[in-house]
C-alpha positions in Angstrom: 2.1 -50.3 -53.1 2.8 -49.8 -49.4 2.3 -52.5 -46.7 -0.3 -51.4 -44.0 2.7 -51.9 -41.9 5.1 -49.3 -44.1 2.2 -46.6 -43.5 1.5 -47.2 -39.8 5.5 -47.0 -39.6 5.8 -43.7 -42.0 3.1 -42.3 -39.8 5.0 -43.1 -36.8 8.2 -41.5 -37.8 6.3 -38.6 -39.2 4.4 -38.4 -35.7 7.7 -38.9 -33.3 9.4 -36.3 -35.7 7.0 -33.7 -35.9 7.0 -34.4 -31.8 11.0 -33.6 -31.8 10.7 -30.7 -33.6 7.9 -29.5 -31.5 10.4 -30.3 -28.2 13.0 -28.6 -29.5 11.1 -25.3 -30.4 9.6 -25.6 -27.4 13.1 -26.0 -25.7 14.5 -22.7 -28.0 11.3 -20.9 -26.6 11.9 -21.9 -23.0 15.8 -21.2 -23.0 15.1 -17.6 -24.6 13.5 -17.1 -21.4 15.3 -15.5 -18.5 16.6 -17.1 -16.0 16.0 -15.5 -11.9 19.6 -16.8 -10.3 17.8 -16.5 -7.1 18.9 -20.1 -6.1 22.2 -18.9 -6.3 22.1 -16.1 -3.2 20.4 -19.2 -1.0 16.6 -17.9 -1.9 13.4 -20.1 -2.0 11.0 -19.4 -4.8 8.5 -18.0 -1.9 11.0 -15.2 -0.8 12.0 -14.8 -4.3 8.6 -13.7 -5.3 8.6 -11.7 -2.5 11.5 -10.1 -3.2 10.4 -9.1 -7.1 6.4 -7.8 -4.9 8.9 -5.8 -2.8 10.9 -3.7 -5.3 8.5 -3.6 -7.9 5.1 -2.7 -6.1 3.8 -0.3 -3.8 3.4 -3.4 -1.2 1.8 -6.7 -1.9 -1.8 -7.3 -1.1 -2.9 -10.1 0.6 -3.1 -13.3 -2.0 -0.5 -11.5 -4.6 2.2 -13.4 -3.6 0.4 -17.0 -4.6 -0.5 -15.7 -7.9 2.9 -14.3 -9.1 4.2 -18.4 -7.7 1.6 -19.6 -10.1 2.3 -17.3 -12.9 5.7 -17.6 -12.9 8.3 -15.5 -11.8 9.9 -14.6 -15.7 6.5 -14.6 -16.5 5.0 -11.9 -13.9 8.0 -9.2 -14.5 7.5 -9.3 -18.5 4.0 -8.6 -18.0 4.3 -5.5 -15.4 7.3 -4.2 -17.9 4.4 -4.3 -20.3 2.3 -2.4 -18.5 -0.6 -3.3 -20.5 -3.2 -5.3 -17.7 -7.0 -4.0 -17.3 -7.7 -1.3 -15.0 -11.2 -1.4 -14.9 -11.8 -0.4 -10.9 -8.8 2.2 -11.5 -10.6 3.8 -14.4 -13.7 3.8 -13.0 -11.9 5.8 -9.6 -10.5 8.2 -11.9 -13.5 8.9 -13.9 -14.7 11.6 -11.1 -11.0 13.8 -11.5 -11.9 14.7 -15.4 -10.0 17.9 -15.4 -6.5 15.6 -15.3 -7.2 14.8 -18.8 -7.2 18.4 -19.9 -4.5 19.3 -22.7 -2.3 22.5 -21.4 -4.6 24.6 -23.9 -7.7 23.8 -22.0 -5.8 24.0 -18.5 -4.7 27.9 -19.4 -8.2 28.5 -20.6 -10.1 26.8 -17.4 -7.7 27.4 -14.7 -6.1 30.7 -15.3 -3.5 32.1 -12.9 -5.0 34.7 -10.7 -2.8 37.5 -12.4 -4.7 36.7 -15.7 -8.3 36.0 -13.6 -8.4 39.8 -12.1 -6.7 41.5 -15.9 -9.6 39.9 -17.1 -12.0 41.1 -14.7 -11.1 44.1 -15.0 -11.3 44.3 -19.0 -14.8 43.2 -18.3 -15.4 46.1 -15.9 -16.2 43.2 -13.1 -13.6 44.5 -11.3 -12.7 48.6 -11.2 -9.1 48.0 -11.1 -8.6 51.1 -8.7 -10.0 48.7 -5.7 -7.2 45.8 -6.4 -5.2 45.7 -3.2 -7.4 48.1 -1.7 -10.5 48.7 0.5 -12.4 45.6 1.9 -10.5 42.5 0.7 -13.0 39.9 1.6 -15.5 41.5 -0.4 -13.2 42.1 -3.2 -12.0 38.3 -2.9 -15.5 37.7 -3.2 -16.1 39.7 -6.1 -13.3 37.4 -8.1 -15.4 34.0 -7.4 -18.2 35.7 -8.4 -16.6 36.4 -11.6 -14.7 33.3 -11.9 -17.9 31.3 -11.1 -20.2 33.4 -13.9 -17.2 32.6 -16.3 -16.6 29.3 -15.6 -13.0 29.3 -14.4 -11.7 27.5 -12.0 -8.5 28.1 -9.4 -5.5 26.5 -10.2 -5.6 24.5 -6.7 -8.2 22.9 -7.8 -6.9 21.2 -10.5 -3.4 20.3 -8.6 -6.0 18.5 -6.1 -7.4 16.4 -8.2 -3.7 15.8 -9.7 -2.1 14.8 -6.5 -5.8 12.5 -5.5 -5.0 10.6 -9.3 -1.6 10.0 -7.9 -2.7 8.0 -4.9 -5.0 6.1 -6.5 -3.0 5.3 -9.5 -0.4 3.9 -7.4 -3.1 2.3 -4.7 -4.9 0.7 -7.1 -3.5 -0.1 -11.1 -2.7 -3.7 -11.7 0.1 -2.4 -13.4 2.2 -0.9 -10.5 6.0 -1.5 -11.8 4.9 1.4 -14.8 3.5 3.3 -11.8 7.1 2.6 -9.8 8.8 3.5 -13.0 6.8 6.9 -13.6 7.2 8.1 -10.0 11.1 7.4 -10.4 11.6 9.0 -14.2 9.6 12.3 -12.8 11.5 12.2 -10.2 14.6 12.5 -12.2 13.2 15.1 -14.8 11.7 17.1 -12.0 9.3 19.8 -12.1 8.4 21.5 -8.8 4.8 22.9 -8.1 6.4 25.6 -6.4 7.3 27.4 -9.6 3.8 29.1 -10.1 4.4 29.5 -13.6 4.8 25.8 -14.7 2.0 24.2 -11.6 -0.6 24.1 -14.2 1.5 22.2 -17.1 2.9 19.7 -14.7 -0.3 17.0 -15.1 -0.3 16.8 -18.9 3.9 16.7 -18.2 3.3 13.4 -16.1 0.7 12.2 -18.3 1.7 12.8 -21.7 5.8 13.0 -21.8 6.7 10.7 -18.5 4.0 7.9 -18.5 4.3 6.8 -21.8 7.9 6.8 -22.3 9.2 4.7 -18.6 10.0 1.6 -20.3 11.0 2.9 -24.0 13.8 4.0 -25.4 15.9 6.9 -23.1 16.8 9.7 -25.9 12.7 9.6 -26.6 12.2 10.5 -23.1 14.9 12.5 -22.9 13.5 14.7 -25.9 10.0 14.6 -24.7 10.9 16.1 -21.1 13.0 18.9 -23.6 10.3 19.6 -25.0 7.7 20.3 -22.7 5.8 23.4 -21.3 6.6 22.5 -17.7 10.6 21.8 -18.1 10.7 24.7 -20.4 9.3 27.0 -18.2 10.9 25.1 -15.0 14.5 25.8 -16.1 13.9 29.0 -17.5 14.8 27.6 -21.2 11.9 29.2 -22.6 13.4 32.5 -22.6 16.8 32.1 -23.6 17.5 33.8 -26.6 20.6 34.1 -28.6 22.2 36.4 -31.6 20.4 36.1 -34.4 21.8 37.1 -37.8 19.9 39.7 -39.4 17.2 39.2 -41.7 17.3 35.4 -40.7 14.2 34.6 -41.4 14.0 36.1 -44.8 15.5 38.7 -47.7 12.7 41.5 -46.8 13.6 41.6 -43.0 11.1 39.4 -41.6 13.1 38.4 -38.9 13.1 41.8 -37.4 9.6 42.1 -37.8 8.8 39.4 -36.1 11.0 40.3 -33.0 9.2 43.1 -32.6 6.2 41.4 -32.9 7.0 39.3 -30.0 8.6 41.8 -28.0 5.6 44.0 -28.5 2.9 40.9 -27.6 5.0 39.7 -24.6 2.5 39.2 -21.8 2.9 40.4 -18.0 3.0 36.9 -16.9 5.8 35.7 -18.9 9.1 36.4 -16.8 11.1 38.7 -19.2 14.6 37.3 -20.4 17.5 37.6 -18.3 19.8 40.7 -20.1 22.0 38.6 -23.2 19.0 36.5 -23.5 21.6 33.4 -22.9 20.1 31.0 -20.1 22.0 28.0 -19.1 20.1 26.9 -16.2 18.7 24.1 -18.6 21.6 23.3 -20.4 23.6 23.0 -17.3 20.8 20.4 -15.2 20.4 18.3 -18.4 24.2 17.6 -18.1 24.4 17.1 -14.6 20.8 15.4 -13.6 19.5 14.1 -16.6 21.9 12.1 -18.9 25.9 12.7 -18.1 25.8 12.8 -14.5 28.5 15.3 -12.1 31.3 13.3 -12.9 30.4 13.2 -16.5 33.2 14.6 -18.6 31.8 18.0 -19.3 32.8 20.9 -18.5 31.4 25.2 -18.6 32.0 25.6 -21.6 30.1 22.4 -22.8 27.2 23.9 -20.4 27.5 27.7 -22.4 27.3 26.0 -26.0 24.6 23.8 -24.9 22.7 26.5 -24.0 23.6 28.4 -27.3 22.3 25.3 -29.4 18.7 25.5 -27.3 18.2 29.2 -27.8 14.6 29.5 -29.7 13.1 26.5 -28.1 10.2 27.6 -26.5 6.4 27.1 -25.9 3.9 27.3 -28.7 0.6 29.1 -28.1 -1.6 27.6 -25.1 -4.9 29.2 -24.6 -6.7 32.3 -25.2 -4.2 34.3 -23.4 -1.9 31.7 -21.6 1.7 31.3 -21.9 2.6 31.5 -25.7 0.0 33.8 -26.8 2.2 36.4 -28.2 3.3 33.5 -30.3 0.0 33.7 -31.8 0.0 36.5 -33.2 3.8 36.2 -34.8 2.6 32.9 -36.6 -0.7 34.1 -38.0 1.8 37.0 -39.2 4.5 34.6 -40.9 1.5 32.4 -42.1 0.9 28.7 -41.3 2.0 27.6 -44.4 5.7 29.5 -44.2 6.4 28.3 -41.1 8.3 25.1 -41.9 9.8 27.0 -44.7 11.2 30.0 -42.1 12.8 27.1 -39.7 10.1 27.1 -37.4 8.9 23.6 -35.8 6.2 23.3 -34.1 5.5 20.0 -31.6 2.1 20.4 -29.7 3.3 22.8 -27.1 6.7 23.3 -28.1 7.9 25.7 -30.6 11.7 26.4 -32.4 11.3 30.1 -33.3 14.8 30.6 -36.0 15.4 34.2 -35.3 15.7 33.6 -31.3 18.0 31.1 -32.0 22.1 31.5 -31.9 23.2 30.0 -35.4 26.9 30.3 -34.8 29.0 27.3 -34.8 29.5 25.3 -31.6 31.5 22.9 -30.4 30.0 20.4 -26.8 32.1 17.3 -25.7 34.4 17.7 -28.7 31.9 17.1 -31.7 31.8 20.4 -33.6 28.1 21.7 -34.8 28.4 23.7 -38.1 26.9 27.6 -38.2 23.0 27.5 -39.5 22.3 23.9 -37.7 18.7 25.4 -36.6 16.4 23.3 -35.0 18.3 20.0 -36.1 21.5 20.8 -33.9 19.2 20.5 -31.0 17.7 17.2 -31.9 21.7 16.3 -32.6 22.7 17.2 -29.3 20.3 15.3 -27.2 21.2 12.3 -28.9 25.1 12.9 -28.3 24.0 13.4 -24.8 21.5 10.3 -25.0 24.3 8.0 -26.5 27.2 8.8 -24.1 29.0 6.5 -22.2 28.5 8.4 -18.9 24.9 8.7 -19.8 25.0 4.8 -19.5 26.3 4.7 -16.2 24.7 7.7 -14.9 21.3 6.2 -15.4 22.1 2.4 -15.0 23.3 3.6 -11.3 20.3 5.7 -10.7 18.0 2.7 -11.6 19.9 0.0 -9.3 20.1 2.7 -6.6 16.1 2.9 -6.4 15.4 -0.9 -7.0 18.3 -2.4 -5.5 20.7 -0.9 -2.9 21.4 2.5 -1.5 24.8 1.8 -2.7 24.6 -0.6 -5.5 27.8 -2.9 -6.3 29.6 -1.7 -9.6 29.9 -5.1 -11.2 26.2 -4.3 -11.5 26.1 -0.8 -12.6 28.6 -2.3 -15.4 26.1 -4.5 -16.5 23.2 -2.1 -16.7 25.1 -0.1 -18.5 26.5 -2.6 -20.8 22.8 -3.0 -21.6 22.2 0.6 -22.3 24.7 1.0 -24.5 23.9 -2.6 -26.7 20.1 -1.4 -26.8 21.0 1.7 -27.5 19.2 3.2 -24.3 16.0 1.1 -24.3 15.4 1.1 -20.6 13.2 -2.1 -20.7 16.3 -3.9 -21.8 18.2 -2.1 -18.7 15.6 -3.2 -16.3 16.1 -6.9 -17.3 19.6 -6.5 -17.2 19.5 -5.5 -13.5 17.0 -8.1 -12.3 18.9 -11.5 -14.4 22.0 -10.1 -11.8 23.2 -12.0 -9.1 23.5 -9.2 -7.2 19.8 -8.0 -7.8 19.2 -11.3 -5.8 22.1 -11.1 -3.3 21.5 -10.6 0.9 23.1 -7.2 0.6 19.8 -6.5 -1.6 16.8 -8.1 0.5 15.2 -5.6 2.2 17.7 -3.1 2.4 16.0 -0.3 1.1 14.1 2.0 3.2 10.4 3.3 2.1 9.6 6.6 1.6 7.3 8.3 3.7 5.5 8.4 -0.3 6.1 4.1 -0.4 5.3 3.8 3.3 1.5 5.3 2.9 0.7 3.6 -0.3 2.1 -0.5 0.9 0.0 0.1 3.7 -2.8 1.4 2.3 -2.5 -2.0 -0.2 -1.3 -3.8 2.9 -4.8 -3.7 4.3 -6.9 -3.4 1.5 -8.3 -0.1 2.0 -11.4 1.8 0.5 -10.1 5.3 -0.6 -12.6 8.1 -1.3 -10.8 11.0 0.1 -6.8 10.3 -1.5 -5.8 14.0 -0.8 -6.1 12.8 3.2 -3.3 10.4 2.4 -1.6 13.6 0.6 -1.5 15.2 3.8 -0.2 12.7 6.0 2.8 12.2 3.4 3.3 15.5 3.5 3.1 15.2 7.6 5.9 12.2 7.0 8.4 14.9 5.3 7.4 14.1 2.1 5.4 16.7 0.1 4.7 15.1 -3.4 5.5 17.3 -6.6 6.2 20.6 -4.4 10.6 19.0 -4.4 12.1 22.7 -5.2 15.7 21.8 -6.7 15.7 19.8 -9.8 17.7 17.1 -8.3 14.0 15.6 -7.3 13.9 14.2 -4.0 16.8 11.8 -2.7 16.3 8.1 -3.1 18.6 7.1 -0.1 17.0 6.4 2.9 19.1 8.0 5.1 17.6 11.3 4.0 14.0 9.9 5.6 15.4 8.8 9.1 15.1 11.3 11.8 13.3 11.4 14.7 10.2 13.4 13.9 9.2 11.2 10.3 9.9 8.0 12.5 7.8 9.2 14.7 4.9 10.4 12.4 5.2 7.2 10.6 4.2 5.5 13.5 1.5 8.1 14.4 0.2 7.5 10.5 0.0 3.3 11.4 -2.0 3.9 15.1 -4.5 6.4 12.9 -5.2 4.2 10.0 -5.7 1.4 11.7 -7.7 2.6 13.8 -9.8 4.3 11.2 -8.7 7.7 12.3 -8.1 8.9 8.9 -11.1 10.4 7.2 -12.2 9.0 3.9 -10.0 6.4 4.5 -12.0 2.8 5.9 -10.5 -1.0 6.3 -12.0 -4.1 7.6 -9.5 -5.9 9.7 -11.3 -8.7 10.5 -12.0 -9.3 6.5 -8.5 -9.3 6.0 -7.9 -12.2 8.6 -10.1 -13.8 7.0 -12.9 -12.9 9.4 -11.2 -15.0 12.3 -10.7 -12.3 15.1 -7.5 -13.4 17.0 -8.1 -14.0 20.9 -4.9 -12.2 21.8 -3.0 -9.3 21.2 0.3 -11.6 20.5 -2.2 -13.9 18.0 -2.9 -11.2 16.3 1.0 -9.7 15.9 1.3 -12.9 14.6 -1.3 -13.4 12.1 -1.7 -10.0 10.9 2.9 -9.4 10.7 2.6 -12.6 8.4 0.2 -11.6 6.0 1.3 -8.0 6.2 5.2 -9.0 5.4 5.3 -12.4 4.0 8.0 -14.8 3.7 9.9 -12.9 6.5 11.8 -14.0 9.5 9.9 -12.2 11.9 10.9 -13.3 15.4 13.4 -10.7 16.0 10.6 -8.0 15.1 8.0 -9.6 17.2 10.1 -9.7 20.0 10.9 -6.2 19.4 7.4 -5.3 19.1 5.5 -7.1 22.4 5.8 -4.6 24.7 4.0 -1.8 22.4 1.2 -4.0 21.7 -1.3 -3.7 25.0 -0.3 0.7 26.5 -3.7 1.7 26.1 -1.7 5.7 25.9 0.5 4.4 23.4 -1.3 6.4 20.8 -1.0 10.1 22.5 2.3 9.4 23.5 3.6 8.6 19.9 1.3 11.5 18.6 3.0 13.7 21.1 6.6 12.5 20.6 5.9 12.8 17.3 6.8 16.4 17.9 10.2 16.0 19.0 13.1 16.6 16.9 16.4 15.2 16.2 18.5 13.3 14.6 17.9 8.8 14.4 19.6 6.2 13.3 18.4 2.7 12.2 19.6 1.1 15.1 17.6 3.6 17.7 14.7 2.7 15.3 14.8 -0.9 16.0 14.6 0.0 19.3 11.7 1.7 19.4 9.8 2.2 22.1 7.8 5.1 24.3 8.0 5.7 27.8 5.3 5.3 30.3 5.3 9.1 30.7 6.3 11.8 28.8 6.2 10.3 25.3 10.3 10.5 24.6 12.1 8.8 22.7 13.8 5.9 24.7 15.0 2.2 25.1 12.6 2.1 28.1 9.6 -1.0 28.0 6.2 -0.3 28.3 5.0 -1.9 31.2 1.7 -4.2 29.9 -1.3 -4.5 31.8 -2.2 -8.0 30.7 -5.9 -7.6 31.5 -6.2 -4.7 29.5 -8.0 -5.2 26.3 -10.3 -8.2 27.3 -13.8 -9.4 27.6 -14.8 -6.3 25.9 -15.5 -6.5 22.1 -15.0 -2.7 21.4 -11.0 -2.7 23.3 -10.9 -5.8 21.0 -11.0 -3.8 18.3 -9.2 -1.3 19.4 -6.6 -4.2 20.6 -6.4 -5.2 16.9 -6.3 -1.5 15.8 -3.4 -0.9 17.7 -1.3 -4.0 16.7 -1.8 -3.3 13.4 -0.5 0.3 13.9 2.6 -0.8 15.7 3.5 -3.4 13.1 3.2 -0.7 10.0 5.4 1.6 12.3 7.8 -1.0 12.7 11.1 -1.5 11.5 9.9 -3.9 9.3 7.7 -3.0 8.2 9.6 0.3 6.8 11.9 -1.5 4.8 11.4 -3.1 1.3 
């Protein structure tokens, strides 16, 4: 029988044991965790956090910065990788732009292209279809409303509105804004361009449904799902690209004939006809050269030309009544639902393999050999050589660290990314993590050296001063005014993430304009309380208020060069119509002249001229108090600073 002093020691050396064991677990779990090397480039944990609010935000609003120190810097990055935090004043925002949840089917059958809008109002005898182009064309424009409106159809434009409102207050608002970074950059490098009519309507359910979901998975699934879908099939033309079929491929009693003249006899007007050969490798040549190997790459034409064989038959399934695909309709009710699968057909939602448009020779691309008959699966076969490849690796690594790191981002950390890719086997999570546990992620050639676009420079300040947005498409406009027109990029490449492409004299200038009209609530639909955000304390000075207001707007910054820079702005009562007038101008900017921003007295040039102050201007009276405030704020959002990130 045990001593009462042989338990109390058992249960002592149970208790400091089961304490060790906890401590060491705890230890395991804390050195799993990654580690920042901020410390190591010289950086306090302050400008560190500001740093991570810098690349992977819009812009910090004011009280961010103190809550990411108390969360924890490791911490705060795994959860906006996640992308999983409530988004409760977002959704509620959203709720009024219904039509962006529409599938593509609904989309064709509630926003029909005009060409399909008068065919049908003319089958309805709406519309005589000897008065189209002819006669009074306001009453005949009127006559289509009518119709439209007693249908319940709606114009395309309509629906793009509301797409391009969602954007701005998705990226304004969400609590999760590094999945909102990371969507804007992945569409960006599987562009789609409104400006092909064809695709416009298919390009919100492209953002929502194949780029949104997939910005922090795995790179082939993204890679597949932008392959896949209505808008890059129709945007690169692969839709159409037939090649030889063998005869009879889809069956001993000639039922692949049939069903190509089934589908050549269903083809609708609005459906560009293939090109003559049927081959296209528009697609086959940008998802070589923009989407996984990169220019310098490895490949070469003829890798391009039996690409673009092996993705002959994938095509759009049947959308709508009598949208896109609705000759396909017909062909699969005529091969039966049931014999599809059997007949090599796959369908995917919107996407369709059809066997018989499909080239089933043999193949060779980047030397691995695709046998004859490969169907559909040669496809799925391809994307994942072109997935896996060590140029994809650093094609994409480099693309990453040149949006969230450096214009020109140092190799040793392009290696490392891609060493990343390649170990994960493309999960782009992994990649991001890479990139940010770098010293160079951390290093002065990375703080602050990248510059916003006119896209960035809108939304940080619209966060910036916690503004009320009940009119987004204003803020469209005034992007759009900044040189950067959202979704309407033409060329595939997407728009250029270097910000040399933004600086020229006109943007600069605009961008200023855009900071002098915000804040002074110039900007319909648009509404900020300045005072609120200083806390309700209005400063007695325009120089106290460039100083309270350049602190909160661009924290842990050194921020005496720019306020030296920016004095002699702060009190031209004309310095508004000036900029707005310069604004005008064109011509070509460096950094440097931007630095040295400044307008004339007259005129409203560009020059290195001062303004000359009136120092009694602006006081005594509360309303040029407000517009004092107004147009410090303005000058500090147009200012160098304040355009870099």
């Amino acid at each position: 029988m045990k001593t009462p002093v042989k338990v109390l020691y058992s249960f002592m050396a149970v208790f400091f044991l089961t304490i060790i064991l906890c401590s060491f677990k705890e230890g395991q779990s804390e050195w799993s965790k990654p580690s920042f090397p901020y410390r190591q480039a010289g950086l306090t944990e302050r400008q560190a956090a500001a740093h991570l609010l810098s690349r992977f935000t819009y812009g910090a609003k004011k009280g961010e910065l103190d809550a990411l120190l108390k969360m924890g810097l490791e911490k705060w990055f795994r959860q906006q990788l996640d992308g999983a935090l409530p988004d409760d004043t977002l959704n509620l925002l959203l709720s009024k732009y219904e039509d962006i949840n529409l599938s593509n089917a609904e989309v064709e059958n509630k926003y029909p292209r005009a060409n399909r809008v008068l065919k049908l109002a003319i089958q309805d005898g709406f519309i005589n279809k000897d008065s189209v182009n002819k006669g009074d064309q306001p009453a005949y424009r009127a006559k289509i409303r009518a119709y439209m409106e007693q249908k319940g159809l709606k114009p395309e434009q309509e629906l793009l509105r509301q797409f391009i409102n969602q954007k701005i207050l998705r990226a304004s608002y969400t609590n999760n804004q590094l999945r909102e970074l990371l969507t804007d950059f992945w569409f960006n490098h599987f562009n789609v361009s409104l400006t092909k009519n064809q695709c416009a309507a298919f390009v919100p359910a492209y953002e929502r449904d194949v780029i949104r979901p997939n910005v922090t998975g795995k790179f082939e699934d993204l890679l597949l799902a932008t392959a896949k879908s209505p808008a890059m099939l129709i945007y690169l033309d692969n839709f159409s690209s037939t090649g030889t079929p063998l005869k009879d491929s889809l069956g001993p009693q000639g039922t692949g004939n049939k069903v190509q003249l089934l589908m050549n006899k269903n083809r609708k007007p609005n459906v560009p006809k293939k090109k003559s050969g049927g081959l296209n490798e528009n697609y086959a040549r940008e998802v070589m050269e923009l989407h996984t190997l990169g220019v310098d790459g490895g490949y070469t034409q003829s890798d391009v030309t039996q690409a673009a064989r092996i993705l002959t038959g994938w095509t759009i399934a049947p959308m709508g009544e009598e949208g896109y695909g609705a000759g396909m309709k017909k062909i699969i009710d005529q091969v039966g639902v049931e014999n599809l699968e059997k007949r090599g057909f796959v369908r995917d939602h919107d996407f369709l393999f059809v066997p018989n448009r499909h080239d089933n020779g043999e193949k060779m691309v980047l030397g691995q050999h695709f046998p004859k008959g490969g169907g559909y699966d040669e496809g799925i076969a391809l994307f994942d050589l072109l997935a896996h490849h060590p140029a994809t690796a650093k094609f994409i690594s480099k693309k990453i660290a040149t949006r969230f790191v450096n214009d020109h981002p140092p190799q040793s950390l392009v290696d490392k990314m891609a060493k990343a890719f390649t170990k994960s086997k493309g999960d782009i999570r992994e990649v991001m993590m890479a990139m940010v546990e770098a010293p160079e992620f951390w290093s002065s050639s990375a703080i602050r050296e990248k510059t916003k676009s006119p896209f960035e420079l809108a939304i940080s300040t619209l966060r910036a001063l916690d503004a009320d947005i009940t009119q987004p498409y204003q803020v469209f406009n005034w992007v759009n005014k900044m040189g950067q027109k959202m979704y309407y990029y033409q060329a595939p490449t997407g728009f250029p993430d270097q910000g040399q492409y933004w600086i020229n004299t006109g943007s600069l200038l605009n961008r200023m304009n855009f900071g002098l009209a915000i804040a002074a609530q110039r900007i319909p639909g648009i509404s900020i309380n300045l005072i609120a955000l200083n806390d309700f304390h209005e400063p007695e000075s325009a120089e106290a208020a460039l100083l309270s207001y350049g602190k909160t707007m661009m924290p842990e910054r050194n921020l005496t060069a720019t306020f030296k820079r920016l004095k002699p702005m702060l009190n031209d009562p004309a310095l508004t119509n000036k900029v707005a007038n310069a604004a005008g101008q064109t011509g070509a900017v460096n950094q440097s002249q931007m630095e040295d921003l400044s307008i004339e007295s007259k005129g409203g040039k560009l020059a290195n001229s001062s303004i000359v102050v009136d120092k009694n201007v602006n006081k005594g009276n509360k309303k040029n108090n407000h517009e004092m405030l107004a147009q410090v704020v303005g000058v500090i959002i147009g200012s160098p600073e304040f355009q870099r990130k």
